[in-house]
N, C-alpha and C positions, 0 to 999 in steps of 0.2 A: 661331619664325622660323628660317630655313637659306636658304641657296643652294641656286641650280640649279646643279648641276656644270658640265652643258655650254654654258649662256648666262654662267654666273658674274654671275649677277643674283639681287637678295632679290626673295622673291615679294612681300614688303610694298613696294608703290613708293613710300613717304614714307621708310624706311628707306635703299631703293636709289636718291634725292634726297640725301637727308642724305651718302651716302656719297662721290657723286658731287661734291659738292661741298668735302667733306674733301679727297678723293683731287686736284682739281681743285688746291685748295691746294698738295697735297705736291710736285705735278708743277710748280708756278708754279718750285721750287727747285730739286727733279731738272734740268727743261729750264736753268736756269742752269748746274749741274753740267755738262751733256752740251753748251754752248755753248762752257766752259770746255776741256771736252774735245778737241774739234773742232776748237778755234782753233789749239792747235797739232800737229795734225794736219796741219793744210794750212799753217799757215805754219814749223814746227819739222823737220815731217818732213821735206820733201825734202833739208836740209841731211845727218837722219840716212842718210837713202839713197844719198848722195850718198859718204857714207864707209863704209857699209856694204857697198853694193850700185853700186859705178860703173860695168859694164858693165848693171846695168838700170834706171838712173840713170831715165830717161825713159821708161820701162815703169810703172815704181813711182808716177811723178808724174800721172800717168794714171788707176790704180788711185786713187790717194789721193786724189786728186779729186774722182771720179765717186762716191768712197763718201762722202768729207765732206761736201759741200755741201749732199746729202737733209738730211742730219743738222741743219748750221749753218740750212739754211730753216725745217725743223721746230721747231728749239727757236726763233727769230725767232718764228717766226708764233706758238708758243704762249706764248713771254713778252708778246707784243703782244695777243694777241686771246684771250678766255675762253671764249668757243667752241668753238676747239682745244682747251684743257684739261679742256672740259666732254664731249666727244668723241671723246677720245683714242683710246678702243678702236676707231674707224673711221680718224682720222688715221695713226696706227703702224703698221697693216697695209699701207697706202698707202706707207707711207713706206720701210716692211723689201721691198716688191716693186720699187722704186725704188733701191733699196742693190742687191739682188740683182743685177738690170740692170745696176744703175751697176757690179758687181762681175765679172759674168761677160762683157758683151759687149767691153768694152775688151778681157779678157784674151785674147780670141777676136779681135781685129783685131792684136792687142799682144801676142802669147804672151809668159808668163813659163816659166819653170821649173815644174814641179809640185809641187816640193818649197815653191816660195815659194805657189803656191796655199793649198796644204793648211793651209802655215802660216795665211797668213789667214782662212780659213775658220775652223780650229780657234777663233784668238787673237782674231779682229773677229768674223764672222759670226753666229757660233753662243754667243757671250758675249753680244750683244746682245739674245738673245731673252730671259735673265734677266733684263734690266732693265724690258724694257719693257712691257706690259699688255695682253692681249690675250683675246678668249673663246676656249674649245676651238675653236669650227669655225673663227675668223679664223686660229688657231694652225697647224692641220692643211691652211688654204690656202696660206698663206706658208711653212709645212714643206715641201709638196707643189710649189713654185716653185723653191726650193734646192736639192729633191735633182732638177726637172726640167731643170733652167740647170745643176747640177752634171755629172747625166748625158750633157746635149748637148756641154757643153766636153768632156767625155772623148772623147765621139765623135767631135766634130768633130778635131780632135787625132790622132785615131786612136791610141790607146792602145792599147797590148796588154790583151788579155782578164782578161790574171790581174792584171793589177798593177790593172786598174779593180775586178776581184774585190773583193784584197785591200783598192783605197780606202773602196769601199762599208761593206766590214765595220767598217772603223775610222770613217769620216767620219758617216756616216749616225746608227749608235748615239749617237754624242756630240749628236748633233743633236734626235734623242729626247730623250736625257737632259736639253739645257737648256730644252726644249720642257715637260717633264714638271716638272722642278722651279722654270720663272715660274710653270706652270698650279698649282702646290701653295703657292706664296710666295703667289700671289693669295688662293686659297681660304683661307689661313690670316692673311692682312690682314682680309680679311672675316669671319672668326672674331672677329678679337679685337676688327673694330668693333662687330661686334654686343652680343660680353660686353660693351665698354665704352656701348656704348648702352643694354642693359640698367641698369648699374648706374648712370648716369645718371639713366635714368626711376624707379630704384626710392629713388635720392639726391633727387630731385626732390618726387616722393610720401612720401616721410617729412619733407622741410622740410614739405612743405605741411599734412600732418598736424601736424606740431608750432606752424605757425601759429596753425590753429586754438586752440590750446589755451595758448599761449605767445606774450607778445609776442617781436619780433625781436630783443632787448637781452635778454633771458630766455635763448632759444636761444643767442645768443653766448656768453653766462654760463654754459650748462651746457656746449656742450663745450671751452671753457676751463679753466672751474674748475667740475664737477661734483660741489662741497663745498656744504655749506650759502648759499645765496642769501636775504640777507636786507637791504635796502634804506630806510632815512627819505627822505621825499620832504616837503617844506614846503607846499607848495602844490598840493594833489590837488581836482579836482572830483570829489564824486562822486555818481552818480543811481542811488535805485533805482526800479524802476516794478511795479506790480500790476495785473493783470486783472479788475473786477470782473464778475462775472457769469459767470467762466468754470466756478465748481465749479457753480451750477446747470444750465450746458449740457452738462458733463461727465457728470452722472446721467440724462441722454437720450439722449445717443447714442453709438456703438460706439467700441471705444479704436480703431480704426485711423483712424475720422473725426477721432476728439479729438486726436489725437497731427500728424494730419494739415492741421489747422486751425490750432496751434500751431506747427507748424513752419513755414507758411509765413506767421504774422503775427512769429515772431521773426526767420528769415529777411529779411523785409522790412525789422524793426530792424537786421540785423546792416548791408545794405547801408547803410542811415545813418549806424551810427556810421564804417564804413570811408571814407564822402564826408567826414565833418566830421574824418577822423584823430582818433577816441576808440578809446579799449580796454573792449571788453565782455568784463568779467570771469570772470560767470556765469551763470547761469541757476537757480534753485530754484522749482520746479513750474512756477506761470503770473509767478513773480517774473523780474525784468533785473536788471542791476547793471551801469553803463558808469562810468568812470575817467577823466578826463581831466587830463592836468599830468605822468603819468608818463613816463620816454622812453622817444621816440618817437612821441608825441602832441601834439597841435596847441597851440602855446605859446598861444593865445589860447580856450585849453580852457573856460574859466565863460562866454564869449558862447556859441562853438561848444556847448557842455551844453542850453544855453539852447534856443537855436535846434532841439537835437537834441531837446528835451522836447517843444517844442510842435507838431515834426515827427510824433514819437513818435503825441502825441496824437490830431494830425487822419488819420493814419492807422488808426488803430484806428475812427476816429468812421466812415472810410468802410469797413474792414473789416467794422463790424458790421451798416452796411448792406448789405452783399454777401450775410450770411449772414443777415438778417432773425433777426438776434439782439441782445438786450440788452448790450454790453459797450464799457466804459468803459474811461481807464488812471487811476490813481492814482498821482501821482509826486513822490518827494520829492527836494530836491535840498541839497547842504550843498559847501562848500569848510573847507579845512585840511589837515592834515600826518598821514600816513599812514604804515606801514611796510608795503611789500612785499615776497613773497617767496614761496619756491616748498618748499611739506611734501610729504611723503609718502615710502614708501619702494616702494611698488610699484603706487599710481597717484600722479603726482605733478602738484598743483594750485598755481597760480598764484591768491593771496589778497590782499586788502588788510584789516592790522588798524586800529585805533584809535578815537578819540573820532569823528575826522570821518564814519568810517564807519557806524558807532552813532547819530548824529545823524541821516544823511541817510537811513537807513534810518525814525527816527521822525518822518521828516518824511514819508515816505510813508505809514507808520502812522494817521499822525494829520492828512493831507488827505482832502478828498471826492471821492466819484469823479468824471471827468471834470477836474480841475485839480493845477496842477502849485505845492504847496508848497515853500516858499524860507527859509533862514534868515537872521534880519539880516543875518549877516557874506556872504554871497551877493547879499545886496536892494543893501546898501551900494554892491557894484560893480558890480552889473547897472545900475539904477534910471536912467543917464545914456541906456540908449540901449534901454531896455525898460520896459513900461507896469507897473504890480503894484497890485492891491489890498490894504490893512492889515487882517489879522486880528486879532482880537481876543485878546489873550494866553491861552495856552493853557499846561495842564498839560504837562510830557513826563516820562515815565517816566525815572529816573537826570538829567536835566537841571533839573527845576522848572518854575516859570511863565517862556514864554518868548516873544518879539514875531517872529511869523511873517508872511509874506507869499505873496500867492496871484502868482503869474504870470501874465499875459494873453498879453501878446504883446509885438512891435514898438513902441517907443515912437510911429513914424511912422504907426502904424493907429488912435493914439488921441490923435493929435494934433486940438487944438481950435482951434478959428476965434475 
């Protein structure tokens, strides 16, 4: 990304947007400033000229008028209307050909002194143009108006030769100089929006990567406290789910297919659990693993689980008809008190340990495919507003014989007459 030197525009126009409206902001305060300024101007100053200057008492009041009022309408109209602050670079040049005017022709019906000219020239004119914002060519028209309105009052006047010589050499240069140094204050505001735009989008793009991977209470925690994170949580849903049929589709077709297939059926999980506010843990080969209870996820986590399984499922049932392939999910489901927490020293993973997790894990172990296994202490709170079939007690490994249940659905889908 860079500027154009001589439009002083970003070639990116969503950039030269963004900027424009920054800049639209700064100017809503500026033009307060410069209303501040102006007000007593016209209402302060004549008293000063009045003590200062009393033989050009009403010369002065002339000059100061015809130069403030551009000024006081300007910042008016651009505290009023976004417009003007959205357009500045076209309003200001209008407005410094207006001051010029307002500057040279009084003094040319009104003569003052030359000495009091130059003064303001030096001290109003040519100070103005550092303030205010303008492209190179609006710069070098309105340069080109000052030294034309400068040269004609000389003339008209009839100045001697050398003394308008000498004014040129002196008036002129300073005129450049604060011409050259708005035109460099500019380019270097636009510098530094850009570094801060970049580092924005690249602040932006590392949250978003650390999303993925970290819930948002995780990311707070590391850069807080980027010590060990370690967490007991009472009350965690949690699911795992399995693909069956996926390792025999996998030894038929190319890993760019298979990796391809997979990504957009876990993709399609990810947006679920993001609608129902669950945390998808991880991922192992064609396994899931989603979380619900921990913060930042939906206080009403064991329906939402629920609801997310059987999501889960008919999903898959039309995914496999898409691909005229055999595949089911397998899913098991468990509630309890979990510890999480974030290992590693140089990739670092977001884990949940404990018994609840060990369970619901053999609860997908040990259902069939296509249905979603449940453990009592889950059936218990589900059961008022969801349908389930009673398994027959079943072995589990590290647990014993244990009274499981199959999930259907909706209590209201199997509601009887």
């Amino acid at each position: 990304m860079h500027s154009n030197w001589w439009n002083l525009k970003f070639n990116e126009p969503l950039l030269e947007s963004r900027y424009q409206r920054e800049r639209a902001r700064r100017f809503h305060d500026l033009f307060r400033i410069l209303l501040l300024f102006a007000l007593p101007l016209i209402l302060v100053g004549p008293i000063a000229d009045h003590l200062l200057f009393p033989e050009q008492w009403n010369r002065l009041n002339v000059l100061r008028l015809g130069s403030a009022l551009p000024l006081v309408l300007l910042a008016l109209g651009a505290l009023r209307f976004r417009r003007i602050r959205r357009n500045v670079d076209v309003f200001i040049p209008f407005w410094l050909i207006l001051l010029c005017l307002a500057y040279f022709l009084p003094t040319m019906l009104v003569p003052l002194p030359r000495e009091l000219q130059d003064y303001v020239l030096l001290f109003w004119v040519f100070p103005l143009l550092t303030l205010v914002v303008m492209t190179i060519g609006w710069g070098l028209v309105v340069g080109l108006l000052i030294v034309a309105c400068f040269e004609f009052s000389l003339s008209y006047h009839q100045i001697d030769i050398k003394v308008v010589v000498l004014e040129n050499l002196v008036l002129l240069p300073v005129g450049v100089s604060f011409l050259v140094i708005r035109v460099l204050l500019e380019i270097q505001s636009r510098s530094s929006f850009k570094k801060d735009a970049l580092l924005r989008e690249e602040k932006k793009r590392s949250e978003a990567l650390l999303l993925n991977i970290f819930p948002p209470v995780i990311i707070d925690q590391l850069k807080s406290h980027p010590a060990l994170i370690a967490d007991s949580h009472s009350d965690v849903t949690v699911l795992f789910s399995d693909i069956v049929g996926f390792t025999p589709m996998s030894e038929r077709i190319g890993a760019r297919e298979l990796v391809s297939r997979l990504n957009e059926l876990f993709g399609a999980f990810d947006k679920l659990t993001l609608d129902f506010r669950l945390e998808k843990i991880k991922t192992i080969g064609d396994a899931y693993m989603v979380a619900g209870g921990l913060p930042g996820t939906n206080e009403d986590h064991l329906n939402k689980m629920a609801d997310l399984a059987l999501e889960m499922k008919r999903l898959t049932e039309k995914f496999s008809e898409k691909l005229g392939e055999q595949l089911t999910l397998r899913i098991g489901l468990h509630v309890g008190s979990v510890v999480a927490g974030v290992i590693g020293k140089h990739k670092y993973v977001y884990d949940l340990w404990g018994d609840t997790v060990n369970t619901a894990s053999r609860m997908e172990s040990n259902s069939i495919p296509g249905s979603i296994l449940v453990t009592e202490e889950a059936y218990e709170r589900l059961k008022p507003n969801y349908h389930f079939d009673l398994r027959d007690p079943i072995e589990i490994r590290g647990k014993g014989l244990m009274r499981t249940f199959f999930l259907r659905g909706p209590r209201s889908e199997f509601s009887t007459v």
